[in-house]
N, C-alpha and C positions, 0 to 999 in steps of 0.2 A: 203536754210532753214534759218528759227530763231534760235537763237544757243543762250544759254547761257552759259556765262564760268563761274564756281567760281574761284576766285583764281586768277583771270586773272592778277593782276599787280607782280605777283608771278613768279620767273624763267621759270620754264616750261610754265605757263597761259598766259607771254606775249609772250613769242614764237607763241605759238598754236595762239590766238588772231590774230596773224599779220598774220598767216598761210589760219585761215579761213575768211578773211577778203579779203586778196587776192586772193580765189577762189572765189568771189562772196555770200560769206553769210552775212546774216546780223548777229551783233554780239552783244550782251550785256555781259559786263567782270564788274563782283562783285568782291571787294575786302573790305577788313578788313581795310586794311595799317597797320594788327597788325605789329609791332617792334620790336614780341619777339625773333626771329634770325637772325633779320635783322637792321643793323643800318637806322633811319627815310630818314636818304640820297640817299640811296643805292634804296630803295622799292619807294620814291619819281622820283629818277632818271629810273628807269626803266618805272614807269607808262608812266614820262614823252617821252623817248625812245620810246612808244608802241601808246603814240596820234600822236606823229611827225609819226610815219608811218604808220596810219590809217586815215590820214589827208583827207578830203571828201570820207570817205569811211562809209558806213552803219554803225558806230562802237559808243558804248557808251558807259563810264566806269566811275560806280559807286561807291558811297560808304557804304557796310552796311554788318554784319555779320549774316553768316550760323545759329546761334543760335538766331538770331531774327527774330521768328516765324511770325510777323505782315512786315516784309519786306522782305523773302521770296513768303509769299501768294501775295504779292504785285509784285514781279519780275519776279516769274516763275507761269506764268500765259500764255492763251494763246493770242496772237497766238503761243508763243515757242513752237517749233517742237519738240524740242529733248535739255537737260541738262546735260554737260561737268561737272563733279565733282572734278572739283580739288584741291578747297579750305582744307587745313588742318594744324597742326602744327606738322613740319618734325623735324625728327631726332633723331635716336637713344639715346644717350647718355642725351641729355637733358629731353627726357622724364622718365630717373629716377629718375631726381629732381624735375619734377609737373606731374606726373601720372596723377592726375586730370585732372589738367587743358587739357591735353591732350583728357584723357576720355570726355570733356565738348565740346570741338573742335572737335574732331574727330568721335565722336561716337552719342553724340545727335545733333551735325551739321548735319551730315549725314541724321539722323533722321527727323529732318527737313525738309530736301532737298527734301528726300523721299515722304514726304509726302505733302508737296507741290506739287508735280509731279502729284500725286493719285488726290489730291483734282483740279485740272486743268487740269486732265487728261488729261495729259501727258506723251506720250507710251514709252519714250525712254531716258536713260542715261549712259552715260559711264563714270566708276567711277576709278577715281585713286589710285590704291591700291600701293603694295610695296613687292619688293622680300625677305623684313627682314618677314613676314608672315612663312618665311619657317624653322624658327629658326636653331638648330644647327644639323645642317647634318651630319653625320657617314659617308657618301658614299661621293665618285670625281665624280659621276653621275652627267651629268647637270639638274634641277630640271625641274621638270614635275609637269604641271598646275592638275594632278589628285592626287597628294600628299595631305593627310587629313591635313594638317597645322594646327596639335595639340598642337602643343607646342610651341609660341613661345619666345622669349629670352630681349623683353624690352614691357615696356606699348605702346610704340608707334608701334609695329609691333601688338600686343593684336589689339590695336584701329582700324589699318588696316582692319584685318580679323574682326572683329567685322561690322566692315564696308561692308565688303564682305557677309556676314550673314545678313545683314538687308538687301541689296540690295536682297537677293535671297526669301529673307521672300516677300518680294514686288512682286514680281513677282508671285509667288505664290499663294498669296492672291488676286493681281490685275492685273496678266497679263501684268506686264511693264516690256518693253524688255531693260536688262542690259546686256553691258559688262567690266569686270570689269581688269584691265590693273597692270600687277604687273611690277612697275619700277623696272629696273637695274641700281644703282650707276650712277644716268646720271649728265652731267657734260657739260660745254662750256658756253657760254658768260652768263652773270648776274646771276651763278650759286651762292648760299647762301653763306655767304662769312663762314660759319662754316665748311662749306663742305672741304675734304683732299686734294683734287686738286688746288682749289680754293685761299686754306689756303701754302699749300707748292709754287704755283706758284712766291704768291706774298710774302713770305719768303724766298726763294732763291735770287728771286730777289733784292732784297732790307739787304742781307745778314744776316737774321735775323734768330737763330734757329729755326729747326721742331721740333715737338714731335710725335715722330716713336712708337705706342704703339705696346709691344711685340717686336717678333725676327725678323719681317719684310717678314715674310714670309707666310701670311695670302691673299688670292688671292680674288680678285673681280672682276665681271661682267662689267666694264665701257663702258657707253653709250651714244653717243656724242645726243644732244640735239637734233639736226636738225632729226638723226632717231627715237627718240625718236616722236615729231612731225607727222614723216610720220605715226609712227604707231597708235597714237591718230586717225587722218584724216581715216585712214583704215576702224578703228572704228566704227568710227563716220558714215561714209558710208557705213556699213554694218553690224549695231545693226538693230535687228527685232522686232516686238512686240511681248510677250509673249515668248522671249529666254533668257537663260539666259547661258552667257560664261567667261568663265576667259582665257586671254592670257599674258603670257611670252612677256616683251618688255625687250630686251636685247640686246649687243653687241656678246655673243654668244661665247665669247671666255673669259680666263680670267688671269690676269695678277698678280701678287704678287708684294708686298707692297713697296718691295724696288726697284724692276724693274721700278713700277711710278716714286722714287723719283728719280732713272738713266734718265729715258727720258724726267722728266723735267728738272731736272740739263743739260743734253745734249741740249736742246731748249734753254734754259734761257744763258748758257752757265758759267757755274757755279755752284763752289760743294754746297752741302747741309751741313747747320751746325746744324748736328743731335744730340737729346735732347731724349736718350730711358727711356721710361720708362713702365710699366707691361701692358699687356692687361688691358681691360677696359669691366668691367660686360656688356651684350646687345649685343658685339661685337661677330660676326659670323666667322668663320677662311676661310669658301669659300661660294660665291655664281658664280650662272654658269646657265642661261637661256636654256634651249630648246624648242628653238622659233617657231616649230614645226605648231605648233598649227594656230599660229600668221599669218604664209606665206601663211599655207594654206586656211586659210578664207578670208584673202583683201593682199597678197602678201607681208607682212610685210619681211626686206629687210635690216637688216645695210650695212650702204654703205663707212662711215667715221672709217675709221680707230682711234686708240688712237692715235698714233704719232702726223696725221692731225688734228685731234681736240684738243688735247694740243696745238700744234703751233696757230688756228684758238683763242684759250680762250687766252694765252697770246699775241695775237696781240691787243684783244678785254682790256685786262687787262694795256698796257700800252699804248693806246688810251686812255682812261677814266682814267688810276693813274696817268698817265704822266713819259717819260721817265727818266723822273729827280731819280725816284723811285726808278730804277733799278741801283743799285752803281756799280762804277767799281772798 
């Protein structure tokens, strides 16, 4: 297929890129190079990462954003088969300092995209959603893709589900077959350097304090990258025209807050110099996949353990920071 990715020079978008590029697609990856959670080095060095391994391959990676409506109609045209939606701006906590800006990204980028699709009729996209959609749970239940996601708990999960509402208004109105993928906590190489795994890896190492928000007892769904991946490609292989589905992409199981900082300190080989300080408004106490859904449409499958995928992000982490980083 013609595959457009948004997002593509983006942690997850250069994954998937290099994933669908080595099955034989052809690929077109749009990106921003926005910089707003990403230092200009880091989102440069990745792109660059993602041409060195699409190196005479079908692959071509742009520059131009989701809300510029005259270079959309210009990308996602056809022949593209089918539009990967993954351009957005992530992350809880910062979206309670630019709501907007997020709502502007996340919700009329969407919009957009959408409609670029319609107008190049274009039957197919699968959109990146997020399991913060599920806000704050009462139950240890693992969350289930039929939960009405009324309420939830920062603007960037709002913009998600907002996201998920217009994919399904599309559909409706024009028969474009979505599926729409709620990430779990996913994590491993070029993952945002905001992100807690990310952030505690290279503060351990480098003996620098964490900040442990709450009693550290707060559990989450971690999802190493590579399954995360398979279950995009699932996807992507098994969106139809005129359907429209939401699935659970999850590790399936779930770990609390201070357990991660035990097994990276255990990896890294070295204790944590822990900085507590209160929960943080947006912050969710558990999320928990039931992937259910996922397996049984295209065999969705994690397969990478947390232990292995922390060892796999800090080999990838002092490759690229340099062993010098890590003090003894």
């Amino acid at each position: 297929m013609k595959i457009v990715v948004t997002g593509a020079a983006g942690f997850i978008g250069s994954h998937l890129c290099e994933r669908l590029v080595r099955d034989g697609h052809e690929v077109v990856g749009i990106d921003s190079f926005d910089d707003y959670l990403y230092p200009a080095q880091d989102k440069r060095r990745y792109a660059q990462e993602l041409v060195a391994a699409t190196v005479g391959a079908n692959f071509r990676l742009l520059r131009a954003d989701i809300c510029d409506g005259l270079a959309m109609a210009e990308l996602i045209a056809k022949p593209v088969d089918l539009v990967c939606h993954l351009a957005a701006l992530a992350g809880v906590r910062p979206s309670l300092r630019a709501p907007e800006k997020y709502m502007r990204t996340n919700v009329e980028g969407t919009s957009i995209v959408l409609e670029s699709c319609r107008r190049a009729n274009i039957k197919k996209i699968v959109f990146a959603s997020s399991s913060s959609v599920y806000g704050v749970r009462t139950s240890e239940d693992a969350f289930l893709e039929s939960d009405p996601c009324l309420l939830q708990a920062s603007p960037y999960a709002a913009s998600k589900r907002s996201g998920e509402l217009l994919c399904g208004t599309y559909r409706e109105l024009y028969g474009l077959g979505v599926s729409c993928l709620r990430f779990f906590t996913v994590f491993g190489p070029r993952q945002r350097p905001d992100m807690a795994i990310h952030r505690f890896l290279q503060a351990i190492a480098t003996g620098q304090p964490i900040t442990l928000f709450g009693d550290g007892r707060s559990r989450r769904d971690y999802t190493y990258i590579d399954d995360i991946v398979d279950g995009i490609v699932g996807a992507i292989d098994t969106v139809h025209e005129g359907d429209f589905d939401v699935f659970n992409l999850g590790g399936s199981t779930t770990t609390e807050l201070r357990e991660l900082v035990a097994l990276i300190e255990d990896i890294v080989g070295r204790k944590a110099v822990l900085d507590r300080v209160a929960e943080q408004p947006g912050d969710v106490p558990l999320t928990l996949a039931d992937i259910r859904s996922a397996t049984s449409a295209f065999g969705y499958q994690p397969k990478v353990s947390l232990r292995d995928g922390l060892k796999r992000h800090y080999e990838y982490y002092l490759a690229h920071a340099g062993p010098a980083t890590a003090q003894n």
